[in-house]
C-alpha distance (Angstrom), angle and dihedral (degrees) to the residues before:
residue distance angle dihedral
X1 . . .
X2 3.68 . .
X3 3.96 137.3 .
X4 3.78 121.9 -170.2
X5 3.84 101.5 -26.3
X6 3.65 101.1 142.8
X7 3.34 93.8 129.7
X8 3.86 95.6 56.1
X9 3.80 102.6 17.2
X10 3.80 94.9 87.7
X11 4.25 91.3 55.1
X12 3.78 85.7 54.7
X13 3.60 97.6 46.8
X14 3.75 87.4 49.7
X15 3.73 93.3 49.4
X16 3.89 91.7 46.6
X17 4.17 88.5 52.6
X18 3.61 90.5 46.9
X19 3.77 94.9 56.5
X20 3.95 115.9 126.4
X21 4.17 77.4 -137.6
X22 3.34 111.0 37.7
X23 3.95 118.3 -166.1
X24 3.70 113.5 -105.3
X25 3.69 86.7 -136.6
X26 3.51 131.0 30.3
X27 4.12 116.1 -172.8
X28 3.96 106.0 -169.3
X29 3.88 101.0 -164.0
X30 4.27 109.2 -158.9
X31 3.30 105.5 -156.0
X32 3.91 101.9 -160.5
X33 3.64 97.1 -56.8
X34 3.67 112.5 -166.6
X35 3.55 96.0 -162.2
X36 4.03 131.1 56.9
X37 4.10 89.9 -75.5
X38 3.71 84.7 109.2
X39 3.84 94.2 49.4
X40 3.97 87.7 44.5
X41 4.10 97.1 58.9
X42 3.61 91.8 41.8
X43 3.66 95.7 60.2
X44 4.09 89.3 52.2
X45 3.72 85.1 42.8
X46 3.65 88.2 63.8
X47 3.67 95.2 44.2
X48 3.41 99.9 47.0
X49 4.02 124.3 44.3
X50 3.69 101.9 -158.9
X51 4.22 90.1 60.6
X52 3.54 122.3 76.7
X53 4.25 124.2 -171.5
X54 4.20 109.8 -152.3
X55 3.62 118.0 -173.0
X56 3.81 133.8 -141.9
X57 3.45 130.9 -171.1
X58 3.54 125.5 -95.6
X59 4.00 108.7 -98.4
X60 3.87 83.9 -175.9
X61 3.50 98.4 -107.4
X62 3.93 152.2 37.6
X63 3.84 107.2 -83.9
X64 3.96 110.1 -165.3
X65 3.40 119.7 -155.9
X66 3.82 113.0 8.5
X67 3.66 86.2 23.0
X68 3.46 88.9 64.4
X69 3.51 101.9 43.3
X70 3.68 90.3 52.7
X71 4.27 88.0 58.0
X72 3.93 88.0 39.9
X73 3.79 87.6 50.9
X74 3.89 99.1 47.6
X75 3.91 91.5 58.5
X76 4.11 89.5 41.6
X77 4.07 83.7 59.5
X78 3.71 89.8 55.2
X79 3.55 102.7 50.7
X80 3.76 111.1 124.7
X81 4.01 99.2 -157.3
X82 4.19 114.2 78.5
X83 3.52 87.5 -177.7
X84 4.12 102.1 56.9
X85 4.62 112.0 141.2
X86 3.71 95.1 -160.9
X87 3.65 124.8 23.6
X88 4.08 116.7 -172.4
X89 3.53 138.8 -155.4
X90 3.67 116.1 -148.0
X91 4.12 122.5 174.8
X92 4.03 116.4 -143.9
X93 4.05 97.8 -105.1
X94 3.76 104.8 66.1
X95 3.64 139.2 105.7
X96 3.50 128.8 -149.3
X97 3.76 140.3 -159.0
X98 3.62 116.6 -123.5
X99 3.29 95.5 -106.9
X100 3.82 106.2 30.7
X101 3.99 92.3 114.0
X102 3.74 90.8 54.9
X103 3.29 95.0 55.4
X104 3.84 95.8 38.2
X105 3.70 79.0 54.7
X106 4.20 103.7 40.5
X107 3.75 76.4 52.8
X108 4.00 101.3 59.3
X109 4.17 79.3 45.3
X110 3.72 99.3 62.3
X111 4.18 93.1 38.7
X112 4.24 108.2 48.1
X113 4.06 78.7 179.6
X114 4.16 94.6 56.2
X115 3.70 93.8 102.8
X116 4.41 98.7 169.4
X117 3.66 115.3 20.6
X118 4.01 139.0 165.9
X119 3.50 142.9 131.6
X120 3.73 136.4 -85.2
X121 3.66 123.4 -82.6
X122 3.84 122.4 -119.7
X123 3.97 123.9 -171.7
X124 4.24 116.5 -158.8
X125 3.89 110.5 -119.8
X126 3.75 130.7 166.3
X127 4.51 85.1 -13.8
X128 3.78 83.3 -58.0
X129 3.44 125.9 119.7
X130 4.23 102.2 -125.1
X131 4.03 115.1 -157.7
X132 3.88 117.8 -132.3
X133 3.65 100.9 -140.9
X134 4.10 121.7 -136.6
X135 3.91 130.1 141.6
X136 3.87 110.3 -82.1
X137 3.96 90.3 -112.3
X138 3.77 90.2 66.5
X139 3.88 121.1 81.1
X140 3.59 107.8 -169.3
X141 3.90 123.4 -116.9
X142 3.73 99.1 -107.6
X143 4.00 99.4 53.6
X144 3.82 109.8 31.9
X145 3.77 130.4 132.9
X146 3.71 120.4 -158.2
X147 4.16 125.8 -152.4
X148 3.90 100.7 -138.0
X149 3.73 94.1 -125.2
X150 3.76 93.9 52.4
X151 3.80 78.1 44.3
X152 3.76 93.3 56.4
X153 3.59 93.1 35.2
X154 4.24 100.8 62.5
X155 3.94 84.7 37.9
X156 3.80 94.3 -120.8
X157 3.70 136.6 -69.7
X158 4.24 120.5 -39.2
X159 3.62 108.9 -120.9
X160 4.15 89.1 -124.4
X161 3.36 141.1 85.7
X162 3.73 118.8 -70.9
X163 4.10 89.0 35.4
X164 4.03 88.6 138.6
X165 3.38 94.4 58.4
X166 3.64 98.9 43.0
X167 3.12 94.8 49.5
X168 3.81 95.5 61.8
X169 4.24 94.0 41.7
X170 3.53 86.5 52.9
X171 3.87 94.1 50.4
X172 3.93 92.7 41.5
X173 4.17 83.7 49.5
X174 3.72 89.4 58.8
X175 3.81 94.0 48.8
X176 3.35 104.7 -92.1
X177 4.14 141.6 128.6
X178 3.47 126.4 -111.0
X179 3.75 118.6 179.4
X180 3.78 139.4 166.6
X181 4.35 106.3 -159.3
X182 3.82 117.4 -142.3
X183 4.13 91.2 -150.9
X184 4.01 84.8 65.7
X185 3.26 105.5 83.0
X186 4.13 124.4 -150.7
X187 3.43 126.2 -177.0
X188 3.81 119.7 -154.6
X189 3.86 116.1 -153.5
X190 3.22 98.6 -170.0
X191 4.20 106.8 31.6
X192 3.86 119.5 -135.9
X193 3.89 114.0 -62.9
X194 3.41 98.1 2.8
X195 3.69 94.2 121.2
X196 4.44 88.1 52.9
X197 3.86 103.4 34.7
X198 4.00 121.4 -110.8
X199 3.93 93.3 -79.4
X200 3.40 103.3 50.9
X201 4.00 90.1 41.4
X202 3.82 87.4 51.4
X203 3.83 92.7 52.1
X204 3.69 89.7 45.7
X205 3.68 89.5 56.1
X206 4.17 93.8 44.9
X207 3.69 82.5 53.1
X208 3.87 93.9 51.6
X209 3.81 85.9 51.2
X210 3.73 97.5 55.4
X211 3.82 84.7 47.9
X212 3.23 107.5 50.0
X213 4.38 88.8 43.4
X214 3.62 104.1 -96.2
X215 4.23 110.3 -170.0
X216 4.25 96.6 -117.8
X217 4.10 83.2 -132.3
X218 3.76 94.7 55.6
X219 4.02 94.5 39.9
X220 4.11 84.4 53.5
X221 3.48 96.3 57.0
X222 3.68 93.6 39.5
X223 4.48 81.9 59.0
X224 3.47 93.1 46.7
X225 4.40 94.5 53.5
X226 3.70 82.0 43.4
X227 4.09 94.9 57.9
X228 3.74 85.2 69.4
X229 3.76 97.2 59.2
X230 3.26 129.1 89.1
X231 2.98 123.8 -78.3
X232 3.84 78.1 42.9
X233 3.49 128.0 -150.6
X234 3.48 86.1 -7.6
X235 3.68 96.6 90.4
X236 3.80 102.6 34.8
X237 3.72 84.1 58.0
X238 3.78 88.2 55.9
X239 3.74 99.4 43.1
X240 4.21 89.3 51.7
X241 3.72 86.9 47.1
X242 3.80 98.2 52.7
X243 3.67 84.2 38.4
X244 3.83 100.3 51.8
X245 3.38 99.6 40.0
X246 3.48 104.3 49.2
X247 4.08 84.4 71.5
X248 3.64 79.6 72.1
X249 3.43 106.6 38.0
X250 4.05 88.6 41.0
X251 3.80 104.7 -156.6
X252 3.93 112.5 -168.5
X253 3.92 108.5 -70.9
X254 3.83 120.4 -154.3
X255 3.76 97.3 -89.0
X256 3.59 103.9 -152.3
X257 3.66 101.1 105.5
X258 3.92 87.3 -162.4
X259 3.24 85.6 70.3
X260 3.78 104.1 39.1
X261 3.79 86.5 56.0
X262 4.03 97.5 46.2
X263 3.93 90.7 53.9
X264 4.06 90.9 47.3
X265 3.49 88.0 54.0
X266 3.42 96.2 44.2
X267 3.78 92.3 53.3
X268 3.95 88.6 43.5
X269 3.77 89.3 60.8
X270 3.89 95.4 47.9
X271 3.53 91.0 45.5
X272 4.64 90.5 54.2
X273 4.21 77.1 40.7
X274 3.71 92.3 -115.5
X275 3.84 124.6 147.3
X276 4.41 112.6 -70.9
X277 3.99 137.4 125.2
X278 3.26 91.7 -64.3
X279 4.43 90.4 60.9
């Protein structure tokens, strides 16, 4: 799915093309574009037979999370194999190495466990190549590849906020390996929550958190690191706030309280430094 990226959408569809495994399908989903992203993956539609540009309507703004999903779930409806093994979902502002799908894919071959895999997200500043740092468990939304019976095992993706990180506790609950790798390199055109400002992308993610069953202990800590990042303070504040105030507002949790209790735990251990998916 993709939302005003014409200035980056083009370096993604070239990367994608490039590939030394291309996708035999590629579902572009526009999700109300305002700008000429629709025009953009039409004309590559018509070039190339395996890609195909959908278009929703404008709901007159970006929607993360369930927003998202919804686009995400529109092209999954429309895909014409039954019998797909990996399925990927790939946002409009990356760039890929040639071979980053082959060795995404070498990767799934030489672990039958790795359920969720990708590489490691890079943004450009100053010339420099600039890390965006996450847990190596955790494959970020834009970039990640999916084995079809992991797939079939966690049922999907939630159409919420916090959907790429349950995804992955829910796969690591049922035994299998999820894994971003630091030698596959992504770049990020436009870095994480550019496009909504550092508060409102903090309160996104403290709303995520409360979804997807966040331990209140473990999210405190994880506010207090954050007050000494840049921008600090800033977006500690925000992730408490979208935290807090989603026990008022009470969004839809993930209601499987297997799962609520296996990712408290989880976050228990890390916090006592013991062995969990974090390692």
């Amino acid at each position: 799915p993709i939302r005003d990226e014409a200035r980056h959408i083009t370096k993604t569809l070239q990367s994608v093309i490039h590939q030394t495994m291309r996708p035999s399908e590629w579902i572009i989903v526009d999700d109300g574009s305002r700008d000429e992203t629709g025009r953009i993956i039409d004309e590559y539609a018509k070039q190339y037979p395996w890609i195909v540009a959908l278009h929703r309507a404008d709901r007159g703004q970006r929607v993360p999370g369930s927003g998202v999903m919804q686009a995400f779930y529109d092209g999954f409806r429309h895909l014409e194999s039954e019998d797909w093994e990996f399925i990927v979902k790939l946002d409009g502002d990356v760039g890929l190495e040639p071979d980053y799908f082959q060795h995404c894919f070498e990767r799934f071959d030489e672990d039958p466990s790795l359920g969720i895999c990708g590489g490691r997200m890079y943004r450009i500043k100053d010339g420099k190549l600039k890390l965006e740092p996450h847990p190596a468990f955790h494959v970020r939304g834009p970039i990640k590849l999916y084995r079809r019976s992991c797939w079939d095992a966690i049922g999907g993706l939630i159409l919420a906020a916090g959907w790429d990180t349950i995804d992955e506790v829910q796969a690591n609950r049922l035994g299998w390996r999820t894994r971003s790798f630091a030698d596959l390199k992504v770049i990020h055109h436009r870095p994480t929550g550019a496009e909504q400002g550092a508060w409102r992308d903090g309160v996104k993610m403290g709303k995520a958190a409360y979804v997807s069953g966040y331990h209140p202990a473990f999210m405190m800590a994880k506010c207090v690191r954050r007050v000494f990042q840049k921008p600090y303070v800033l977006c500690a504040a925000a992730h408490a706030y979208g935290f807090v105030s989603s026990y008022f507002k009470c969004p839809p949790r993930v209601e499987d309280p297997g799962f609520r209790q296996y990712i408290r735990n989880q976050q228990i251990r890390r916090l006592f430094f013991l062995e969990s998916i974090w390692k």
